[in-house]
C-alpha positions in Angstrom: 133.9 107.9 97.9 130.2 109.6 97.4 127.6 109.3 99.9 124.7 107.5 98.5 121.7 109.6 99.3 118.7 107.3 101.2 116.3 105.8 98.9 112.7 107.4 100.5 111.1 106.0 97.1 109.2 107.8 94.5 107.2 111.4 95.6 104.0 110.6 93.8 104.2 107.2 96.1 105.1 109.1 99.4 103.0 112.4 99.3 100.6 112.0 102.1 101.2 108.9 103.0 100.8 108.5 106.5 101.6 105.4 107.6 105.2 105.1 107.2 107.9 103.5 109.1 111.9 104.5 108.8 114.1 101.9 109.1 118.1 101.2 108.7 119.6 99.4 106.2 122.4 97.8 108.6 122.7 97.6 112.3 125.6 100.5 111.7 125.0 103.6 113.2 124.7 106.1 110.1 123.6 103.9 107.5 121.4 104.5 104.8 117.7 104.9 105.4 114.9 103.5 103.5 111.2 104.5 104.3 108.6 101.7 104.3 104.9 102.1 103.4 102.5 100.2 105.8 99.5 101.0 103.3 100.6 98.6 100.8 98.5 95.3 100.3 99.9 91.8 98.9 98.2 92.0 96.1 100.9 95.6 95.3 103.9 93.6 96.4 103.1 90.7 94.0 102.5 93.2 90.9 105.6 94.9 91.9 107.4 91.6 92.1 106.1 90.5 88.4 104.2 87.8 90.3 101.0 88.7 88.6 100.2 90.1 85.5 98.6 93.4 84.8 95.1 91.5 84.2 95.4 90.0 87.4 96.1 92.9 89.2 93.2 94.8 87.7 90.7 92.3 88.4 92.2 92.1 92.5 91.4 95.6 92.6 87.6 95.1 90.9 87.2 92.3 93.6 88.8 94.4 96.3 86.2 97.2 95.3 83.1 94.8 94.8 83.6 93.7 98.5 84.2 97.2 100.0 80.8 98.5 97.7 78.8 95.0 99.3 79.4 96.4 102.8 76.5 96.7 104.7 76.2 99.5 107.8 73.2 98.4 109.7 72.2 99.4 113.4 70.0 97.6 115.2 67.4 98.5 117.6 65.4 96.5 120.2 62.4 98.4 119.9 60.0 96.5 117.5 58.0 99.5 116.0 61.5 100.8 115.0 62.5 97.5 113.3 63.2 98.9 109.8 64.4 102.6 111.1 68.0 102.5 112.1 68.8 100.1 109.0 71.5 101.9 106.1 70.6 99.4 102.9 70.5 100.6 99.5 70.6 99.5 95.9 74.3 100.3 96.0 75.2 97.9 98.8 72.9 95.3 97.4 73.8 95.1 93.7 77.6 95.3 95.0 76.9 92.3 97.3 75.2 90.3 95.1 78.3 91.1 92.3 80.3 90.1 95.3 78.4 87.1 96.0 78.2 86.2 91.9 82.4 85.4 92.6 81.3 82.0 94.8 79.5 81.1 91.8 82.4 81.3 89.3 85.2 80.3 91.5 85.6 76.8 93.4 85.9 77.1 96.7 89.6 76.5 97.2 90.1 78.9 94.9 87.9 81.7 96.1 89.3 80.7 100.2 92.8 81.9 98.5 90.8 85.0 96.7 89.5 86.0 99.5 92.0 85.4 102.3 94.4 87.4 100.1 92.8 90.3 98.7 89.8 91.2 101.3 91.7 90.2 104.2 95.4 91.0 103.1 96.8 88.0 103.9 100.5 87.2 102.0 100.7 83.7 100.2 103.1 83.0 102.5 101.0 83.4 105.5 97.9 81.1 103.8 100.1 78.3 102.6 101.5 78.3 106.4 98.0 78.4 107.8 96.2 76.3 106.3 99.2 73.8 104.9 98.9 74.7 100.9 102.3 73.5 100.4 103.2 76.8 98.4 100.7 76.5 95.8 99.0 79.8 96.9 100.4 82.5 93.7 99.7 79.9 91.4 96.4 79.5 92.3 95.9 82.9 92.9 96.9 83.3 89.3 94.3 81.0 88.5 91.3 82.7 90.2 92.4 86.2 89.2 92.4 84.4 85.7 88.9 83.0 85.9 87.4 86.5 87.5 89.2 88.3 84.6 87.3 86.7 81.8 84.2 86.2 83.6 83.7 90.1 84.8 85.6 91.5 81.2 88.8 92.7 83.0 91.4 93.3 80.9 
């Protein structure tokens, strides 16, 4: 009988990827290995899974990269004649937070709670539907959102 090698899963996934966890198979001592990526978000598991569309997933990653471009760094200081000195705001953050901010007006807000929960803050649909009692509605209306988004911003 053949030894069948560990499944470590594809090199261009792996390479230099450091967060990582090994884990058995089985509770048998010896058993095969597989190596799981802690780096990877819902929104990857559900395009994996055929859960979402290409589309979908394109436009979860524009989102995901509207809210990460709307981030703001601002220190404050106490002193009022340095009031506007230790502030980091430019027309980057602000035209990415007000694209950001443009997906409250497209999206009702059930919809963009799900959006959001899911693909800023990484929760699974699971995890929502549990939390706030969806009943399992969460992929479809996921769908739906991703759906809307797509057309409005020209995702394809």
């Amino acid at each position: 009988m053949a030894k069948v090698k560990s499944d470590y899963g594809e090199d261009i996934r792996i390479k230099g990827e450091d967060e990582y966890r090994e884990e058995s198979i089985s509770i048998t001592a010896g058993s095969q290995k597989r190596r799981r990526i802690l780096t990877q978000t819902s929104i990857d598991r559900y395009y994996q899974r055929g859960q979402i569309n290409t589309k979908q997933y394109n436009t979860a990653i524009y989102v995901y990269a509207l809210y990460r471009k709307s981030e703001k760094r601002i220190i404050s200081s106490y002193n009022p004649d340095s009031s506007l000195m230790g502030t980091n705001i430019d027309d980057k953050n602000l035209a990415g937070f007000c694209d950001y901010m443009d997906i409250v007006k497209v999206l009702p807000g059930k919809l963009f709670n799900i959006l959001q929960h899911i693909v800023i803050y990484g929760f699974s649909a699971a995890e929502f539907d549990k939390q706030y009692n969806n009943k399992r509605k969460t992929i479809k209306e996921l769908r739906l959102a991703l759906d809307m988004l797509s057309d409005h911003f020209g995702v394809y």
